[in-house]
Each structure stands twice: as structure tokens, then as C-alpha cells.
C-alpha positions as CSV (number, residue, x, y, z in Angstrom):
1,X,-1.1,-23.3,-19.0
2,X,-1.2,-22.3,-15.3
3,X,0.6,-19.1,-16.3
4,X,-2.6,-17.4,-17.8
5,X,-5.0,-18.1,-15.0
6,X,-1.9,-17.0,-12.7
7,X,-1.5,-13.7,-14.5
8,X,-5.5,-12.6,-15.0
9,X,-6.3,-13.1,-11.5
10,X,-3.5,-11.0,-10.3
11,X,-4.8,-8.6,-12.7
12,X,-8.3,-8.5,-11.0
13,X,-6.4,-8.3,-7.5
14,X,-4.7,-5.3,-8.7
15,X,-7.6,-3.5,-10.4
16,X,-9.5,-4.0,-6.7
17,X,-6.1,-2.4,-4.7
18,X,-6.3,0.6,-7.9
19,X,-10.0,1.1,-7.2
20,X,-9.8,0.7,-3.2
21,X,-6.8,3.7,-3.6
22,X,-8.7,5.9,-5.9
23,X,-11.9,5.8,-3.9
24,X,-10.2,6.6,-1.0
25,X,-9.1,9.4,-3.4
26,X,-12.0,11.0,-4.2
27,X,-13.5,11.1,-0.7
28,X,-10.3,13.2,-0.1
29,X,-11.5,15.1,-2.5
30,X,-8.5,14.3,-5.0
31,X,-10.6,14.2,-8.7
32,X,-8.1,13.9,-10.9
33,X,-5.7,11.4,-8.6
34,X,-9.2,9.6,-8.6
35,X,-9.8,9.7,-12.3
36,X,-6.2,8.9,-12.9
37,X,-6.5,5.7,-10.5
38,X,-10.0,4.4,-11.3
39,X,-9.1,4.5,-15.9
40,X,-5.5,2.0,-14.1
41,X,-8.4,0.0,-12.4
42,X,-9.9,-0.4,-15.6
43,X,-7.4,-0.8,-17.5
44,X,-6.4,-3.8,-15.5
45,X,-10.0,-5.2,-15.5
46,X,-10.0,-4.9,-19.0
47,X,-6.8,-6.9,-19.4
48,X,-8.1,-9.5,-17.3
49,X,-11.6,-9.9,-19.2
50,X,-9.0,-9.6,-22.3
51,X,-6.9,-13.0,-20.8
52,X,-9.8,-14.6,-19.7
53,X,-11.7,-15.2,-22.4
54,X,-8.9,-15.5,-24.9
55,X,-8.0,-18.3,-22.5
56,X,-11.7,-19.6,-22.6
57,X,-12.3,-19.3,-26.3
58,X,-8.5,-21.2,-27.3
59,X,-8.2,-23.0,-24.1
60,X,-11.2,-23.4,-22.2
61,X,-11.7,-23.7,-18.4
62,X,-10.5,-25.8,-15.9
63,X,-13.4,-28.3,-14.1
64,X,-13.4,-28.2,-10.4
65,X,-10.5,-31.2,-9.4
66,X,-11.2,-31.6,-5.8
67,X,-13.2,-33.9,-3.9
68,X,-16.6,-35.0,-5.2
69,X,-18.1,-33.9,-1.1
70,X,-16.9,-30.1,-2.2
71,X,-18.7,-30.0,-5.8
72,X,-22.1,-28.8,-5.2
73,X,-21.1,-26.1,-2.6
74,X,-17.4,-25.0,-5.2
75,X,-20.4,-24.6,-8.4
76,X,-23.0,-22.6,-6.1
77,X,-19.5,-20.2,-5.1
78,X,-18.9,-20.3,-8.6
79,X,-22.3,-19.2,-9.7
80,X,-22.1,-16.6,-6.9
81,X,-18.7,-15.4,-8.5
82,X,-19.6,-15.4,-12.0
83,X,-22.6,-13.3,-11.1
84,X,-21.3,-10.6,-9.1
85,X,-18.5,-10.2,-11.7
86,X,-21.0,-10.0,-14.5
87,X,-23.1,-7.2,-12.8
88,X,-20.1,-5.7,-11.5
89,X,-18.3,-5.6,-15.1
90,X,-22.0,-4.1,-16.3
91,X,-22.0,-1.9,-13.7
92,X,-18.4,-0.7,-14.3
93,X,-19.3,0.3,-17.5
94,X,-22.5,2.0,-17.1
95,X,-20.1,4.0,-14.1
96,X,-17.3,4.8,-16.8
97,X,-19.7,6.2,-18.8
98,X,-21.7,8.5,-16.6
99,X,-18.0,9.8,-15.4
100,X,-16.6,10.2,-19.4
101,X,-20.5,12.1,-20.0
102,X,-19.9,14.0,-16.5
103,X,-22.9,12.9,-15.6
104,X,-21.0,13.3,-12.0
105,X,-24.5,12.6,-9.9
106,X,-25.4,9.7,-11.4
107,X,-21.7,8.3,-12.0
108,X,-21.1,9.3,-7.8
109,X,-24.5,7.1,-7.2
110,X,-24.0,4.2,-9.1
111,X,-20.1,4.3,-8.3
112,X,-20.6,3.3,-5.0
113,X,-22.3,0.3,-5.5
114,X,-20.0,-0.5,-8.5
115,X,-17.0,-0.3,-6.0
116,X,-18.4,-2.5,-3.1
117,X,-19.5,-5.3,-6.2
118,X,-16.2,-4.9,-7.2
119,X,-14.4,-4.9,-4.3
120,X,-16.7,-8.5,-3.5
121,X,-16.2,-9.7,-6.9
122,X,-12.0,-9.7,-6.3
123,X,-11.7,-12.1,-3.4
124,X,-14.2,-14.2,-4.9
125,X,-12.0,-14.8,-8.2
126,X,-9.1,-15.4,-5.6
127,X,-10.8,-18.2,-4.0
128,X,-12.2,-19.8,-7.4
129,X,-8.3,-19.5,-8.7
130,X,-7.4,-21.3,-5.2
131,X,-9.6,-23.8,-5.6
132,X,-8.9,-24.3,-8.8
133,X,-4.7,-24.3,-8.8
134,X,-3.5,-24.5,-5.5
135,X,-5.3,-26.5,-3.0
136,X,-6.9,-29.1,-5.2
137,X,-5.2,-30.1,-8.4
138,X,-7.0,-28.3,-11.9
139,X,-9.8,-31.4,-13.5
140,X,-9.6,-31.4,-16.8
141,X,-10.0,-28.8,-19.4
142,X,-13.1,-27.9,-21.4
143,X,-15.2,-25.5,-22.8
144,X,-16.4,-22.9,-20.3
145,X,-20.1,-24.3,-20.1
146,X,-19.3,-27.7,-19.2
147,X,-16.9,-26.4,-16.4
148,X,-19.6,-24.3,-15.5
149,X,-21.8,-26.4,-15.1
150,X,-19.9,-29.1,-13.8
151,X,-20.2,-32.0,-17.0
């Protein structure tokens, strides 16, 4: 099901391009074209957290298919990846939050180093999903941990 893995990550890419606008939208000054832009960015996020672990709970995840000389260096990208996504989808929150309890000082502090994880985190799914479906074929499918971790 190369569809799922397809759609999700295009989800993440567009969340990042949302997010890029509306920050560029709030230095303009533009709050409410910002608000509007950075609940889309969400929104999108969500769906692709939504997708990918629906995927990983019915499917699972696909191992790392390439050549045995590229493993070690694809699962430390990997850790990398999942990591920055996993404090940048805390940090999101924790951002929302401070923004929907106009807590604006806080939400302007931490938001700025919510986008920049965010806008690392993005790329970083791209190249796993490249790795993973295009240049090298998918290995074989498994529950997340064990693709993780490379079993």
C-alpha cells in the first residue's frame, strides 16, 4: 500500500509550505492570515500523524530495502528524523496551546523554535519516504519497532 505512505508525506510537505507562508505572515504583521494559515498547518500535521499510525498500527512499517553498506547510516537518519518529529510534534502542541490561551509571549518564543524543528523535521520525512519507495525498493513489512530498529 504505497498509496498511504505517498499521501502522509505529502501531507507533512504541505503542513511545512502552510507554516513557512503563515510565518512569513505574522512577521508582516498579518495575525489573523497567520492564525488562519498555521490551524491549515495543523490540520495537515494532524492528518498525517492520523495516516501514519493508522498505517503502523493495521499495516506496519516498511524495513529499509537498500543495500546492507547504507543500513547503519539510513537507521542513525532515521533516529534523527523520528526524533526531531517527536519534539517538533510536542513542541507544536505546547505552541497551539499558548496561542488558543493567548499566552502570545510565550507562544511567540516557543514558536520560533517550533517552526525551524518543523521546517527540519519536513525534508527529513522526504528523504526517509525516498529511501524507503523510490530509490531503493520497500523490505518487508513489520511492526514499527522492528523497522525501527532494523530486525
Amino acid at each position: 500500500m504505497m498509496i498511504l505512505p505517498t499521501i502522509s508525506t505529502s501531507f507533512i510537505v504541505i503542513s511545512a509550505v502552510i507554516l513557512a507562508f503563515g510565518w512569513a505572515a505574522i512577521l508582516r504583521g498579518e495575525r489573523e492570515k497567520h492564525r488562519k494559515l498555521m490551524l491549515w498547518s495543523a490540520s495537515f500535521a494532524l492528518a498525517f500523524f492520523l495516516i501514519y499510525a493508522s498505517r503502523t498500527v493495521f499495516i506496519g512499517n516498511t524495513t529499509f530495502g537498500g543495500p546492507d553498506s547504507l543500513k547503519l547510516a539510513y537507521h542513525i537518519f532515521l533516529f534523527f528524523h523520528i526524533f526531531l518529529a517527536t519534539c517538533a510534534g510536542v513542541f507544536g502542541i505546547v505552541t497551539l496551546l499558548h496561542a488558543f490561551n493567548q499566552r502570545f509571549a510565550k507562544h511567540k518564543r516557543i514558536g520560533r523554535v517550533t517552526a525551524v524543528m518543523w521546517l527540519l523535521t519536513a525534508p527529513t520525512g522526504v528523504i526517509v519516504y525516498v529511501l524507503l519507495y523510490v530509490m531503493y525498493p520497500g523490505g518487508e513489512t513489520k511492526p514499527m519497532i522492528d523497522a525501527i530498529l532494523g530486525l
